[in-house]
C-alpha positions in Angstrom: -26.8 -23.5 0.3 -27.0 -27.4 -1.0 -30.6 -27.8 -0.5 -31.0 -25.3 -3.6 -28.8 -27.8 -5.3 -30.1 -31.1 -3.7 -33.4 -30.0 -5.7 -32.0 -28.5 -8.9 -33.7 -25.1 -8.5 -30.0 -23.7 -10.1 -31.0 -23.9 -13.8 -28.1 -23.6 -15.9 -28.8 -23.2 -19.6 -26.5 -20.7 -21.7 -28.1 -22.0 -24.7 -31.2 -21.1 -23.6 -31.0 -17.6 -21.2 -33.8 -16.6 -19.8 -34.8 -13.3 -19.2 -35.2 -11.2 -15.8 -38.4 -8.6 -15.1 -35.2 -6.2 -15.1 -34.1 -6.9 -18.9 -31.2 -9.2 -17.8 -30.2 -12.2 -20.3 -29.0 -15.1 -17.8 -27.1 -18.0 -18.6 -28.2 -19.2 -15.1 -31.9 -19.2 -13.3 -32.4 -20.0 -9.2 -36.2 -21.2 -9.5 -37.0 -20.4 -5.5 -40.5 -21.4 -6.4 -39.8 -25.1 -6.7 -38.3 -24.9 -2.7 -42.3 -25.5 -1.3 -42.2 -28.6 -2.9 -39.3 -30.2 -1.1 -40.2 -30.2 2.3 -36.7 -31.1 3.8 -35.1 -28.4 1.6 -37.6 -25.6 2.9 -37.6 -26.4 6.3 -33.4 -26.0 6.2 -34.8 -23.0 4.4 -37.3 -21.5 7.3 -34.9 -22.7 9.9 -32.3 -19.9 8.4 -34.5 -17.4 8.2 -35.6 -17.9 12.0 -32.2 -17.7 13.1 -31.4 -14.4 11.4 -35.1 -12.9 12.4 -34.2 -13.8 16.5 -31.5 -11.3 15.7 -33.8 -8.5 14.6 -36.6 -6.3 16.1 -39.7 -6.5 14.4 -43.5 -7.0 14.9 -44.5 -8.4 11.6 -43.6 -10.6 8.6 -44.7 -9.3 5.3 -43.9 -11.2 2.1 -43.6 -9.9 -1.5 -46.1 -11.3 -3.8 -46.0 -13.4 -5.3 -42.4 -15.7 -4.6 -41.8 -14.3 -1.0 -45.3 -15.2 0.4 -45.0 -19.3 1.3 -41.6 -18.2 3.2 -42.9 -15.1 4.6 -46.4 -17.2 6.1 -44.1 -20.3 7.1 -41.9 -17.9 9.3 -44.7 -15.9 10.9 -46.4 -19.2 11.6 -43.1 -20.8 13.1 -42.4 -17.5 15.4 -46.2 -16.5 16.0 -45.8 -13.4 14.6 -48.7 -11.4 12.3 -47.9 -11.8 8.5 -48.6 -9.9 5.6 -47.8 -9.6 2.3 -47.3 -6.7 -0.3 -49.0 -7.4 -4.0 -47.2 -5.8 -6.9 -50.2 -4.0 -8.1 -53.3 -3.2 -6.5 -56.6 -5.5 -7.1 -59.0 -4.2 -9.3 -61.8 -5.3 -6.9 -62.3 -5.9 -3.7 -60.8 -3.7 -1.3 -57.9 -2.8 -3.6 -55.3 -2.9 -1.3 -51.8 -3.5 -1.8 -50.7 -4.3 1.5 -53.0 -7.8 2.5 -53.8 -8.9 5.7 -53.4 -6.0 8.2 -52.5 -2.8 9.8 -48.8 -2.1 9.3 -48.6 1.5 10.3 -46.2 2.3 13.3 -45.3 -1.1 13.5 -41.9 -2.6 12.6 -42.1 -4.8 9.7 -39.5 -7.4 8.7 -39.6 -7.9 4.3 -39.4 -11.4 3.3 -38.2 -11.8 -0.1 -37.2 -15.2 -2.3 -34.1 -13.7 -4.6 -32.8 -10.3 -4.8 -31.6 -9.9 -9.3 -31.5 -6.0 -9.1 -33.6 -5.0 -6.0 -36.3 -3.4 -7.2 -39.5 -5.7 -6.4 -38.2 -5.7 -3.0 -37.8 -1.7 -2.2 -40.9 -1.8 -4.2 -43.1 -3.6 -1.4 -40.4 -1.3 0.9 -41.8 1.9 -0.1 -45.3 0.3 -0.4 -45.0 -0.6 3.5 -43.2 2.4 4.6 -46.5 4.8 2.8 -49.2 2.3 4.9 -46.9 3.8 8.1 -44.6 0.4 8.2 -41.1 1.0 9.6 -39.0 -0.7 7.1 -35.2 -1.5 7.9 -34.5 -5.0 7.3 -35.2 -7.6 4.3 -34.2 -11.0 4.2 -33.8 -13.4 0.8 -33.0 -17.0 0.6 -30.4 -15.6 -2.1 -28.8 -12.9 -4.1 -26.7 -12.9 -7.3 -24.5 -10.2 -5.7 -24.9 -7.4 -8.6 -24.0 -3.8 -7.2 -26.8 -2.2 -8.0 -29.0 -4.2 -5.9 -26.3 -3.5 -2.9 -26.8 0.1 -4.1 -30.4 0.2 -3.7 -30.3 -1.0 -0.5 -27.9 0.6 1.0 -29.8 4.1 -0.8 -32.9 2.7 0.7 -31.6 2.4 4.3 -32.3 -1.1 4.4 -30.6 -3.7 5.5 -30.3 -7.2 3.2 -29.6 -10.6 5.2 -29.6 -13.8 3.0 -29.7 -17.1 3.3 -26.5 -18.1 1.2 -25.0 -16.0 -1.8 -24.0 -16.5 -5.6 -20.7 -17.2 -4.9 -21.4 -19.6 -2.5 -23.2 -21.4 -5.0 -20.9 -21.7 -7.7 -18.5 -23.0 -5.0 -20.2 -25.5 -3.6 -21.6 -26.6 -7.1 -18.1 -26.4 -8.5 -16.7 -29.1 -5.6 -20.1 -31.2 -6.0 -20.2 -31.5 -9.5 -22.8 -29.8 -10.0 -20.8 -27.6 -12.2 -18.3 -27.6 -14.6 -15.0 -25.3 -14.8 -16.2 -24.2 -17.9 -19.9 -23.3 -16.5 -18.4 -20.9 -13.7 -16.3 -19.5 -16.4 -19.2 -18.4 -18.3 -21.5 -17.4 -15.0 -18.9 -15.1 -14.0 -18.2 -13.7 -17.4 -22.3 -12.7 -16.5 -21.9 -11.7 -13.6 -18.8 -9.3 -14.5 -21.6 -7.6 -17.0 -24.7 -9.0 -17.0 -26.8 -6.3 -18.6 -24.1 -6.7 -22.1 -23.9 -10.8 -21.6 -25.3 -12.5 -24.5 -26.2 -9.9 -26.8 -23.2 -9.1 -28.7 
């Protein structure tokens, strides 16, 4: 996807990796977060996710906190559809809920995520949904960096994972932009090949 390039949420610093919730050391970093703040960028965004979402049967949006939840709202508002979201954790006051907003149970529930590293935040707020009574079979992502144990997860999970654009998409169209180098891709893929081992020998 250009927008994400137009907008320089691909951060590429291999002198200064940054770390993943999962323990990953990453020469490269997508920084979905900054999409809200480009309005032409995350409408191309919304636009694709309503377009694969008219494909699918589902009654309501849910987001994962906190990333997913400007994408998950903008598409429930666009297709007047009931939206949710799942928090990470649940509150220590209020009504300590982890599911926000509404009833999911016996209902079909489409997950809205922003990037899919390993999985695991995302079949997270899929288990949290499916014990609230939330049927669960399809999760969309503006992006994923391709790694075969999030592809594992999902397909363990029985859910389906629809994105936007993928890594290697990326690297192409950043590789006949300009955006990156030869030598960049070289060492992105040399991460990607092993990601867990990049970086720390």
């Amino acid at each position: 996807m250009q927008a994400l390039l137009d907008i320089q949420a691909v951060k590429f610093t291999p002198n200064e990796p940054k770390t993943f919730k999962s323990g990953i050391l990453s020469p490269i970093y997508i920084d979905n977060r900054a999409i809200p703040y480009h309005p032409q960028a995350w409408h191309e965004v919304i636009a694709g996710f309503q377009a694969i979402a008219k494909t699918l049967d589902f009654d309501i949006i849910a987001g994962i906190a906190v990333a997913g939840i400007p994408h998950s709202a903008a598409l429930a508002y666009v297709m007047n559809k009931p939206s949710v979201f799942v928090r990470k954790e649940t509150k220590e006051h209020g009504l300590k809920n982890r599911i926000e907003g509404g009833d999911v149970s016996g209902k079909r529930v489409l997950l809205i995520e922003d990037l899919i590293t390993t999985g695991s935040s995302s079949l997270a707020g899929v288990a949290e949904l499916r014990k609230a009574g939330g049927i669960v079979t399809d999760c969309m992502a503006i992006v994923s960096y391709g790694f075969q144990q999030a592809i594992d997860a999902f397909q363990q999970a029985a859910v389906k994972l629809h994105t936007l654009t993928n890594f290697d998409q990326i690297l192409q169209i950043g590789l006949q932009t300009g955006y990156f180098q030869p030598t960049d891709v070289k060492i992105i893929r040399a991460w990607m090949t092993n990601p867990y081992e990049w970086g720390r020998a």
